[in-house]
C-alpha positions in Angstrom: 89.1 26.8 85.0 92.8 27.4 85.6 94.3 26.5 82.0 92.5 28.9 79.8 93.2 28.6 76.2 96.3 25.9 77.4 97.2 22.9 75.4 95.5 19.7 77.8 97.7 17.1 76.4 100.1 17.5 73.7 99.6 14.0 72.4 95.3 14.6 71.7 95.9 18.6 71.2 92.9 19.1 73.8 92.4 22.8 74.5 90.9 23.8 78.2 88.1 26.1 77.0 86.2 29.2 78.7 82.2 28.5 78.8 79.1 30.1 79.8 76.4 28.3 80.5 77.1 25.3 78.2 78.0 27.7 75.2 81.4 28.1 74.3 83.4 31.2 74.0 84.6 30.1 70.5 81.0 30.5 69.3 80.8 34.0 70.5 84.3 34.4 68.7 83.5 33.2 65.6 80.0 34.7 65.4 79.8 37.7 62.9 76.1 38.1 62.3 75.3 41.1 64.6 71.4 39.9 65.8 72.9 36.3 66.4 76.1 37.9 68.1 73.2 39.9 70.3 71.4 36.7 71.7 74.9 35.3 72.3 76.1 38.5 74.3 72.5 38.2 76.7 73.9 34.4 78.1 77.7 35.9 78.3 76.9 39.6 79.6 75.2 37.7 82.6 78.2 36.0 83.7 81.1 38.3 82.5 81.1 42.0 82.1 80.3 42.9 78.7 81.2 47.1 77.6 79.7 49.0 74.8 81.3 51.9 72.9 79.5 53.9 69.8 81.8 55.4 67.1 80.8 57.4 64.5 77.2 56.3 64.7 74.9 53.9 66.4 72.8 53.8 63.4 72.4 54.2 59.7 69.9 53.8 57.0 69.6 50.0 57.4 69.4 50.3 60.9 65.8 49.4 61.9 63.6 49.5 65.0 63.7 45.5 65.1 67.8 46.1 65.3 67.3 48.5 68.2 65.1 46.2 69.7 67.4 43.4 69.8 70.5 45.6 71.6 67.8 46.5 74.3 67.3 42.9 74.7 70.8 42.8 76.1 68.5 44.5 79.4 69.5 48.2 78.3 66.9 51.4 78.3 67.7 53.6 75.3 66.5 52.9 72.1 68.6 53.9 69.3 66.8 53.7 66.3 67.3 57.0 64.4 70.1 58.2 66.4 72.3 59.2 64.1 75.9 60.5 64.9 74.9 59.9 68.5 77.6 59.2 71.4 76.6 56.1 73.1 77.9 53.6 76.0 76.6 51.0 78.2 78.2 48.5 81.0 76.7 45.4 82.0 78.2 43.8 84.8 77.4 39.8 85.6 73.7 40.7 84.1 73.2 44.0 86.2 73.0 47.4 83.8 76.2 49.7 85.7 75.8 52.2 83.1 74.2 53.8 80.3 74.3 56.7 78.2 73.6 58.9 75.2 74.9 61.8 74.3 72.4 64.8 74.2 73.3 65.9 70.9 75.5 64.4 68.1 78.4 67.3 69.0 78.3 65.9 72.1 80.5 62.7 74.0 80.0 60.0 76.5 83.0 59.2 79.1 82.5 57.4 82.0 85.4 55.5 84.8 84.8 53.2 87.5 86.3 50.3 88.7 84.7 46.5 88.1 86.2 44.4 90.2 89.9 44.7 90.4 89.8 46.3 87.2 90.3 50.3 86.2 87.6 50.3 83.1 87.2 53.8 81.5 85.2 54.6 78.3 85.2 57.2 75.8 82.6 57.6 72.9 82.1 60.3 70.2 80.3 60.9 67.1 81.1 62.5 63.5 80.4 65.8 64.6 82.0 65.9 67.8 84.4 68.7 69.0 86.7 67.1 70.3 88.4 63.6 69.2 86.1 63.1 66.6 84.9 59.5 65.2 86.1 57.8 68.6 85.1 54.8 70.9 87.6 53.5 73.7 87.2 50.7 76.1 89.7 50.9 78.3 90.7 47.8 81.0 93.5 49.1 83.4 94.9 52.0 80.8 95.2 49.5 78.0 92.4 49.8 75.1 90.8 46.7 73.8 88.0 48.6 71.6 88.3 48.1 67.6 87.7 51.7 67.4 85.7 51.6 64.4 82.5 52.6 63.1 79.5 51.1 64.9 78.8 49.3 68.1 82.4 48.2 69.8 82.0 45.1 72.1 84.5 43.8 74.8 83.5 41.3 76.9 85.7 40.4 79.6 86.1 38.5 83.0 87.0 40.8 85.7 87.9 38.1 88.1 90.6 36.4 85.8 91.6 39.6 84.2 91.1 38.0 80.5 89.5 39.4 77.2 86.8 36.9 75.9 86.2 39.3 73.2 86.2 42.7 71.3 85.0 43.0 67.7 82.6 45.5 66.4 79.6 45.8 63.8 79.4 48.6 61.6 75.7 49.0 61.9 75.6 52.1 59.5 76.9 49.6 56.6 74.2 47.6 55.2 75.9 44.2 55.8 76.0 45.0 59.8 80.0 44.1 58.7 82.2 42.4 62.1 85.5 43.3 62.2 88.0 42.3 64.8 91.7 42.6 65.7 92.2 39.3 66.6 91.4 37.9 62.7 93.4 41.0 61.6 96.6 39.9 64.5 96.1 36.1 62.8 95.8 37.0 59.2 99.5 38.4 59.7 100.8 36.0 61.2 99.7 33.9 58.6 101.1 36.0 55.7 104.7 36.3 57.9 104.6 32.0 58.0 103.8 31.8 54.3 106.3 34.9 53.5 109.0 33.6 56.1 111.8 35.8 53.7 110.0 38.8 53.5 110.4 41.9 56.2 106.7 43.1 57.5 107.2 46.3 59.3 104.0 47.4 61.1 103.9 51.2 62.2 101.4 53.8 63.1 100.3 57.2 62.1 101.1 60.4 63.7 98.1 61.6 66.3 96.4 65.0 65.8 98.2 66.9 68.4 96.3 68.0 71.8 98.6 71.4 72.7 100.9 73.5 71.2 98.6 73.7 68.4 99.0 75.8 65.5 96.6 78.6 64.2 95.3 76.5 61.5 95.6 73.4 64.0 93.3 75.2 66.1 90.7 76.0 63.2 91.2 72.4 62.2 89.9 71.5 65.5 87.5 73.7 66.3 85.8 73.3 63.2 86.3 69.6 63.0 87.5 69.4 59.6 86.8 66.4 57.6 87.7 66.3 53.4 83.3 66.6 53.5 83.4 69.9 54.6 86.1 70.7 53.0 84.5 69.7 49.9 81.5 71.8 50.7 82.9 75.3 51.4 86.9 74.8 49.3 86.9 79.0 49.9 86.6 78.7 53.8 88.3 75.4 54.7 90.9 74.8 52.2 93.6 77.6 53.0 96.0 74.1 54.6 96.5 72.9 50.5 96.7 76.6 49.4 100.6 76.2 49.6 100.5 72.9 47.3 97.8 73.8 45.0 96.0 77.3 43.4 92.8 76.9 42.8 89.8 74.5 43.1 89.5 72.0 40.5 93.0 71.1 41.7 92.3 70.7 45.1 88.7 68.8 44.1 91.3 66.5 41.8 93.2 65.2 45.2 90.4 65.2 47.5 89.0 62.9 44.7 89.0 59.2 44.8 89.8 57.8 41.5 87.8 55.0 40.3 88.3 51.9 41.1 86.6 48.1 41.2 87.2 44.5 42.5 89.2 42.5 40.6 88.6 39.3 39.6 89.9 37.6 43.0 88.3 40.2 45.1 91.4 42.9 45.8 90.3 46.5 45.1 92.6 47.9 42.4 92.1 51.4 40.3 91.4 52.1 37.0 94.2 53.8 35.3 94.1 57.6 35.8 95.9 60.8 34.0 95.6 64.2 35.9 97.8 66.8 36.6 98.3 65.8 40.0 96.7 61.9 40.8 97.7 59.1 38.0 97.2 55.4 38.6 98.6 52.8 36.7 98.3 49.0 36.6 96.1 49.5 39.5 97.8 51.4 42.2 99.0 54.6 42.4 102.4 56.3 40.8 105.1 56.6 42.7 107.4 59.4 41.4 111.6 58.8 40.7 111.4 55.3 40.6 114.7 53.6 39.3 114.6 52.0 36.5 117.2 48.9 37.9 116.3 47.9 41.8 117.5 44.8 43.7 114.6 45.1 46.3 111.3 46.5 47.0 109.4 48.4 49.7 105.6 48.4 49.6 103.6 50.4 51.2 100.2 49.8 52.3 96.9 51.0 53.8 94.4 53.4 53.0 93.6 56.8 51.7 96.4 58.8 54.2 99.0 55.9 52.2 97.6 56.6 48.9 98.0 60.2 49.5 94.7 61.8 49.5 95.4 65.5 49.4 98.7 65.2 47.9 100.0 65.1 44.4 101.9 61.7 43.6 105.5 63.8 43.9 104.1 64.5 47.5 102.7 60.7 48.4 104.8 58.9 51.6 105.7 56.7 49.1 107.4 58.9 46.5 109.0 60.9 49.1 110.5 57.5 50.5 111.6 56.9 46.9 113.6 60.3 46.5 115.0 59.8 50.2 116.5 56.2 49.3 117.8 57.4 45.8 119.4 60.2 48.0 120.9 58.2 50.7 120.8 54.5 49.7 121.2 54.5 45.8 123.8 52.0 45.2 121.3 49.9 47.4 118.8 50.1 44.4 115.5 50.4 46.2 112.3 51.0 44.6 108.8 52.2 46.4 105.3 50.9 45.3 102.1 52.6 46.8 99.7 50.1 47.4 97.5 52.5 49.3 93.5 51.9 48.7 91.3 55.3 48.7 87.4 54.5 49.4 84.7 57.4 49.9 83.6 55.1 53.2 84.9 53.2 55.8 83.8 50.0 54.7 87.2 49.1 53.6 88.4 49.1 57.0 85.5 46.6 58.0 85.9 43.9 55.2 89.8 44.0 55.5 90.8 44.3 52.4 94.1 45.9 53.1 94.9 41.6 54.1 93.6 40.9 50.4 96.0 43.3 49.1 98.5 42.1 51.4 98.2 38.8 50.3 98.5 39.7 46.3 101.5 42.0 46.5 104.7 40.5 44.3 107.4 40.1 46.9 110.0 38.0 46.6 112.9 37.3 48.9 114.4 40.3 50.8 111.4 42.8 50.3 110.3 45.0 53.0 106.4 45.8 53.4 105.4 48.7 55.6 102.2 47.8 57.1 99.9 50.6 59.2 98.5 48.2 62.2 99.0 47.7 65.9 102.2 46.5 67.8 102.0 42.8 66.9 104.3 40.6 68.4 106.9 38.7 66.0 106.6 42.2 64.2 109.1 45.1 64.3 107.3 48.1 65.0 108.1 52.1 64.6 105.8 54.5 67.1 105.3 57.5 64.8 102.1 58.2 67.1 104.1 61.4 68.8 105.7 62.8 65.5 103.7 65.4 65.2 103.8 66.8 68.4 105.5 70.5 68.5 107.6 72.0 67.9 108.8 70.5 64.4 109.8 72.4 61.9 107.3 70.7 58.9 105.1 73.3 59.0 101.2 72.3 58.8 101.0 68.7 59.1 97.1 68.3 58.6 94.9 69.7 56.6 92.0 68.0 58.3 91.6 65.9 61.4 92.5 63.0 59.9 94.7 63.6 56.5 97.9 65.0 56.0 99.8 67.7 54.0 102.2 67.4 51.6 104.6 68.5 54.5 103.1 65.9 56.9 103.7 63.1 54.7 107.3 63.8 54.3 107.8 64.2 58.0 105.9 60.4 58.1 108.9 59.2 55.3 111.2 61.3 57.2 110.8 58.9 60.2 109.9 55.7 58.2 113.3 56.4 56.6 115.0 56.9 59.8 113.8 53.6 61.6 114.9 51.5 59.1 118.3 52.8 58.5 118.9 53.7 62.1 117.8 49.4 62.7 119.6 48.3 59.7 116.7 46.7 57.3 118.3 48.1 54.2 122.3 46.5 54.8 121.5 43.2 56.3 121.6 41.5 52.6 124.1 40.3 51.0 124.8 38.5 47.8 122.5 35.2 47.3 121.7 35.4 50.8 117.8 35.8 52.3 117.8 39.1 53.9 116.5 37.6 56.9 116.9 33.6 57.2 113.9 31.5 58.2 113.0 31.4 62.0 113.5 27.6 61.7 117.3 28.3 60.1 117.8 30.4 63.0 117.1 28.0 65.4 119.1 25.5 64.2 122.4 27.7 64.4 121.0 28.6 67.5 120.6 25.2 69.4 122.4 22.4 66.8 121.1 19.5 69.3 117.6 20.2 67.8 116.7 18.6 64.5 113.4 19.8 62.0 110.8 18.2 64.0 111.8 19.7 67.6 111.9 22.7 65.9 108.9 22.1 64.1 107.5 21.2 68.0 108.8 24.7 69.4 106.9 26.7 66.6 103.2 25.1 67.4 104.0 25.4 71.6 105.6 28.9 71.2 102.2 29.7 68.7 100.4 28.4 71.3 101.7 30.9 74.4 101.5 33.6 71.8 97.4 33.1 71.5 97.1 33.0 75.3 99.0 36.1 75.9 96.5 38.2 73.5 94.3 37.6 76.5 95.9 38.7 79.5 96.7 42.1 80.3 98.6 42.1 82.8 102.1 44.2 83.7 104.4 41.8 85.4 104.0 38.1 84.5 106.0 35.2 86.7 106.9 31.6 85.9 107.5 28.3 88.0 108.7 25.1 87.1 107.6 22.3 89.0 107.5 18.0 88.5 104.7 17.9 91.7 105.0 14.6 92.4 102.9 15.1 94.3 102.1 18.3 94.5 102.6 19.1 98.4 102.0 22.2 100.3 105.7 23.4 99.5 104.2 23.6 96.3 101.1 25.8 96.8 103.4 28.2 99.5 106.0 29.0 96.6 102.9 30.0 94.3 101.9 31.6 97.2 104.9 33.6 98.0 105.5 34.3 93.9 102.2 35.6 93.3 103.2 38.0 95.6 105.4 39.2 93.8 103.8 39.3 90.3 100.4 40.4 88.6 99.6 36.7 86.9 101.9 33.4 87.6 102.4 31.1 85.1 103.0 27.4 86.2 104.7 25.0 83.3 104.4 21.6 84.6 107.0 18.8 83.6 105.0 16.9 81.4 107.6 13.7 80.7 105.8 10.8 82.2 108.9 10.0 84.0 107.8 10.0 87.4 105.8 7.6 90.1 102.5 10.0 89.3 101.5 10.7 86.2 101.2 13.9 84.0 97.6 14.1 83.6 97.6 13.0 87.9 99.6 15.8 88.9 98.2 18.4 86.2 94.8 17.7 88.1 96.4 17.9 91.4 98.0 21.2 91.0 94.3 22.2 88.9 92.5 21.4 92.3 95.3 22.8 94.5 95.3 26.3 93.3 91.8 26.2 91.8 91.2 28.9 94.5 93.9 31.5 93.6 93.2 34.3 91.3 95.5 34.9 88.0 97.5 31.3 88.5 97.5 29.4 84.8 98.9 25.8 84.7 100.6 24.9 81.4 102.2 21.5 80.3 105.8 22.2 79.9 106.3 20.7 76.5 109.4 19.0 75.2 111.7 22.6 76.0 111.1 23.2 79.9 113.4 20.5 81.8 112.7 17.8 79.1 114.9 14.3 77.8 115.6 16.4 75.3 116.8 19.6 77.4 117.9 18.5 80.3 117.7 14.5 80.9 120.2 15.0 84.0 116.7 15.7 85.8 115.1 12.7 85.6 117.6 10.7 86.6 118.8 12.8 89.6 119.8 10.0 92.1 122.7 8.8 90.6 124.3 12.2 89.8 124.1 14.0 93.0 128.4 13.9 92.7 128.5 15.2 89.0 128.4 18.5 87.6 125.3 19.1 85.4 124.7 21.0 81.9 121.2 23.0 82.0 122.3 26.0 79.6 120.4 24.5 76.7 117.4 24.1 78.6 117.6 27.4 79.8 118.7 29.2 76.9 115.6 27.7 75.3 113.2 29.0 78.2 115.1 32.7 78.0 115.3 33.3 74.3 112.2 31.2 73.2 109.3 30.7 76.0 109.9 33.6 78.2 109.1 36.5 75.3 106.1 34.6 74.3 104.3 35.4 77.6 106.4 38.5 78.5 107.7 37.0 81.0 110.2 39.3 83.4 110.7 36.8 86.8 111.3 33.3 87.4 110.6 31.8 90.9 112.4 28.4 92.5 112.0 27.4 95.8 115.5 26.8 97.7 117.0 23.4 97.6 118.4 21.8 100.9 118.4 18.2 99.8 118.9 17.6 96.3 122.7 18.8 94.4 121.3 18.8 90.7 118.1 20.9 91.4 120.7 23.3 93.9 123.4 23.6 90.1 120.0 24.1 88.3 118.9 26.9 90.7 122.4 28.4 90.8 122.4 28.2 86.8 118.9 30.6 87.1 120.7 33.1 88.9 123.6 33.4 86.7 122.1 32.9 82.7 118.5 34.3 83.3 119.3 38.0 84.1 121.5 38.5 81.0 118.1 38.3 79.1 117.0 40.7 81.6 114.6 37.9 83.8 114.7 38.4 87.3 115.5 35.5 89.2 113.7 34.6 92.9 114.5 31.8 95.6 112.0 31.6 98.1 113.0 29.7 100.9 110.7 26.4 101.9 108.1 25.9 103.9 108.8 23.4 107.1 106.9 21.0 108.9 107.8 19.6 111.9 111.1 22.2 111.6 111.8 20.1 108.1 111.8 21.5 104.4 108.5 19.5 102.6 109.4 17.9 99.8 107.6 15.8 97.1 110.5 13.2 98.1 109.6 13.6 101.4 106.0 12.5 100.9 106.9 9.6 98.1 109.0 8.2 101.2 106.4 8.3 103.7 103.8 6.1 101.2 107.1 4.0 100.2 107.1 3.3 104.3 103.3 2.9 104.9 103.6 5.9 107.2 100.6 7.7 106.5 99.9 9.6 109.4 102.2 12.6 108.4 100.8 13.1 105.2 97.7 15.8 106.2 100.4 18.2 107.3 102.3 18.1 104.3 99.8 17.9 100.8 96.7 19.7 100.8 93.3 18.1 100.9 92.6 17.5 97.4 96.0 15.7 97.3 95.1 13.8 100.2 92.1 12.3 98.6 94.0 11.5 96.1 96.9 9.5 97.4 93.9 7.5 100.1 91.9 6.5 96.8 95.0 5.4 94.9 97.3 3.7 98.2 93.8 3.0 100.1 95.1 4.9 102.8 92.3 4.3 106.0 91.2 7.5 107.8 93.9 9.1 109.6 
């Protein structure tokens, strides 16, 4: 179906919907019991192409034969029952096993690359003890990776003819609950926070990679050794020498490779019990950050797990506290203080259950706080890179002091940079005195475009959610738009999608939904469904109330008696440039030339000038001909106005035909 994920009609909120033999996608989605997501994946792997990645471990302690049984029931070979630490990866194409593979010993990995259709898919999985990337499982789709990454069985299960992710979650199956985890609750569970929290700044960023070259001598024992704080904790005198600089003997070092203890509070958020060392203290459940001021104006919190917390570090060496002494430094007057809201568990079941969202959700913001968020490039989010940081040379010294955890020196090269992004992108001046640091998206709007009152805006929000949610499921580089009324739609029509898809990866088509002309919106949206129901990555989408609307630009719908005037279309296409086109990435916009009609020719000429300063391309493509004559929707209205049928064939295509003969009861031509 052409309009995956699309709104149907704006008036009933009908969604078109993905389905595989009469079960829907949303039931696979929503499905987070593992055996009941197995008999789910058998119906779906045998239409779509379903890819398997192992981190970590295939298996655990609750892990039975039964389990194993049931993944083999997908119409795999390999039994994994008592497996443990295991690399592991399987492709099922359309119900037809492509690959499968376990490594030969838990040291060892599983990589395999081929194409699936159109597709470049390439996988990558690794066990605990593996030399090299450690704790790993990639599913890649055309270089971009869609796997959780976390530990257990990672799923994606996509269509390779439509390019689109039907989904990617993964079950912890060492854990005892078989816990589901994936990043599309995570990606909504923001958003949600962000609409609830419209005044408070969530900065998402991500975490230095362990470097691959240049390494240095202890990099390279790190590495070869595969350090984790386990092993560490098992030999301190042969693995420790990376916290020798910070600390001087063992019980200190045991002391921050400790978690402190900690419960679930009464709502479920994970806080610790207070804690006085030399070197860890907690206090009011999370940990001490060091130099706070006494008088602040604003807060930053931080969050995420143990590397946030600071395991390995003393709390004068945290991110957080080293934050703290860089904005009492720099940005005093400012009055800044740092809280580290960093959880520390001796597992990775944290990760699993999310509760860095139920911390998240508890933290004490208030108007013009910042929160510094570890998670993927979200969009609506600003986002700093740190992956690269540290890559050599740098002069930090020792960064890690296993493959995952960081040095004192490695977490003050992570504030460092944190520090850095938000000066050098002005988060700490933008507020001023009984002013929201950043005013609402819907108070922006409205200085933005003063023709729109609350409920257009409110309208803009839920379409622009909308084309957010379909864009998590395409993957694709360069992503095109046409506008187009189709009344009818002709076989101009169909040779401009045509010629744009040419020139594009995946073609959007927003079609004017005002019931302002001789056929219908729900008529043409089915006319242009069946027209291009043959072309590959081509998604038809009502245009709303903000694409070429009464309410952005009502000179198009009454076109005939303003052929002599010069028409306004800025608003409708400032709308399209600043608020549609990022939703969907959206780089190029296609029109096809105008011979006949002086409104659509200003409205075309307006494309060429406004669109590229918001750096979309802009393409006429010239019309098709019949009979040496441009076709044109008018065209064919005229000929049914006249009775003159016998034209039509070489102008609409068939399914269009059929149409107009069944609704004009047009005899056989």
């Amino acid at each position: 179906m052409k309009s995956n994920n699309m709104i149907e009609n704006e008036q009933t909120d009908n969604f078109y919907d993905l389905r595989g033999k009469g079960l829907s996608i949303n039931e696979l989605r929503k499905e987070k019991n593992f055996i009941s997501y197995l008999k789910l994946l058998k119906t779906f792997s045998k239409r779509y192409t379903l890819l398997i990645s192992v981190n970590n471990t295939p298996c655990g302690p609750y892990f039975t034969q039964e389990t194993a049984a049931e993944i083999m029931d997908l119409g795999l070979n390999i039994n994994l029952f008592n497996r443990f630490r295991y690399a592991y990866a399987a492709v099922i194409d359309a119900g037809e096993l492509l690959m499968e593979c376990m490594s030969p010993s838990p040291a060892d990995t599983v990589e395999w690359q081929n194409c699936i259709g159109e597709c470049n898919v390439e996988i990558f999985s690794s066990g605990w003890n593996a030399n090299k990337n450690p704790n790993t499982a990639t599913l890649c789709i055309d270089g971009k990776d869609y796997a959780p990454n976390l530990r257990g069985f990672n799923f994606v299960l996509f269509d390779s003819v439509t390019k689109t992710i039907l989904d990617s979650c993964c079950f912890d199956t060492y854990d005892s609950h078989f816990n589901c985890h994936r990043p599309s609750e995570k990606i909504e569970a923001l958003k949600d926070y962000k609409k609830n929290h419209p005044d408070v700044t969530v900065v998402c960023f991500n975490m230095p990679n362990f470097p691959k070259e240049n390494l240095s001598i202890i990099e390279t024992f790190i590495t070869q050794n595969s350090l984790s704080i386990g092993l560490i904790m098992n030999n301190l005198e042969k693995h420790v020498f990376a916290l020798n600089k910070y600390f001087t003997n063992k019980e200190d070092i045991t002391e921050v490779l400790s978690p402190p203890k900690s419960y679930l509070d009464i709502y479920g958020i994970r806080r610790f019990e207070d804690t006085h060392g030399k070197y860890v203290n907690t206090s009011n459940g999370i940990r001490i950050t060091t130099s706070q001021p006494q008088e602040y104006k604003r807060s930053i919190f931080i969050l995420g797990g143990c590397t946030i917390f600071g395991v390995g570090s003393s709390d004068n060496g945290t991110i957080a506290s080293q934050l703290q002494s860089l904005l009492n430094k720099h940005m005093e007057e400012l009055g800044f203080i740092v809280h580290n809201y960093g959880y520390y568990l001796s597992d990775l079941t944290g990760l699993a259950t999310g509760e860095e969202f139920l911390i998240l959700n508890s933290l004490p913001t208030k108007p013009g706080d910042i929160i510094l968020f570890p998670f993927e490039q979200t969009e609506g989010f600003p986002f700093f890179d740190l992956s690269t940081a540290a890559t050599r040379p740098h002069n930090y010294g020792e960064v890690f002091f296993d493959m995952m955890h960081y040095t004192e020196d490695g977490n003050c090269l992570i504030a460092d940079k944190i520090f850095d992004c938000l000066n050098h992108h002005d988060f700490f001046s933008r507020m001023t005195e009984n002013e929201y640091f950043i005013p609402t998206n819907q108070s922006k709007l409205k200085q933005k475009y003063a023709g729109l009152n609350n409920s257009d805006l409110d309208k803009l929000e839920k379409y622009k959610n909308i084309l957010y949610e379909f864009y998590d499921s395409l993957f694709y580089i360069r992503i095109g738009a046409i506008v187009m009324n189709c009344n009818p739609f002709t076989l101009g029509h169909r040779y401009l999608i045509e010629q744009a898809l040419l020139q594009c990866d995946h073609l959007m088509i927003f079609l004017v939904q005002e019931d302002k002309s001789i056929f219908s919106f729900n008529d043409r949206l089915k006319l242009v469904d069946e027209g291009t129901s043959d072309l590959k990555n081509v998604t038809v989408i009502p245009s709303g109330n903000f694409i070429i609307s009464s309410l952005t630009f009502s000179e198009y719908f009454n076109k005939a008696e303003l052929q002599d005037r010069i028409i306004d279309s800025s608003l409708d296409l400032t709308l399209f440039a600043c608020e549609i086109a990022p939703c969907l990435n959206i780089s190029v916009r296609f029109a096809g030339e105008e011979p006949f009609d002086n409104v659509t020719r200003q409205y075309n000429d307006a494309m060429r000038a406004v669109l590229p300063q918001y750096g979309i391309e802009f393409i006429e493509i010239p019309r098709r001909e019949s009979g040496g004559i441009a076709i044109s929707a008018s065209r064919v209205r005229r000929l049914i106005e006249e009775k003159n049928f016998d034209v039509l064939p070489s102008l609409v295509p068939a399914t269009t035909f059929e149409y107009l003969k069944k609704r004009f009861m047009i005899e056989e031509v």
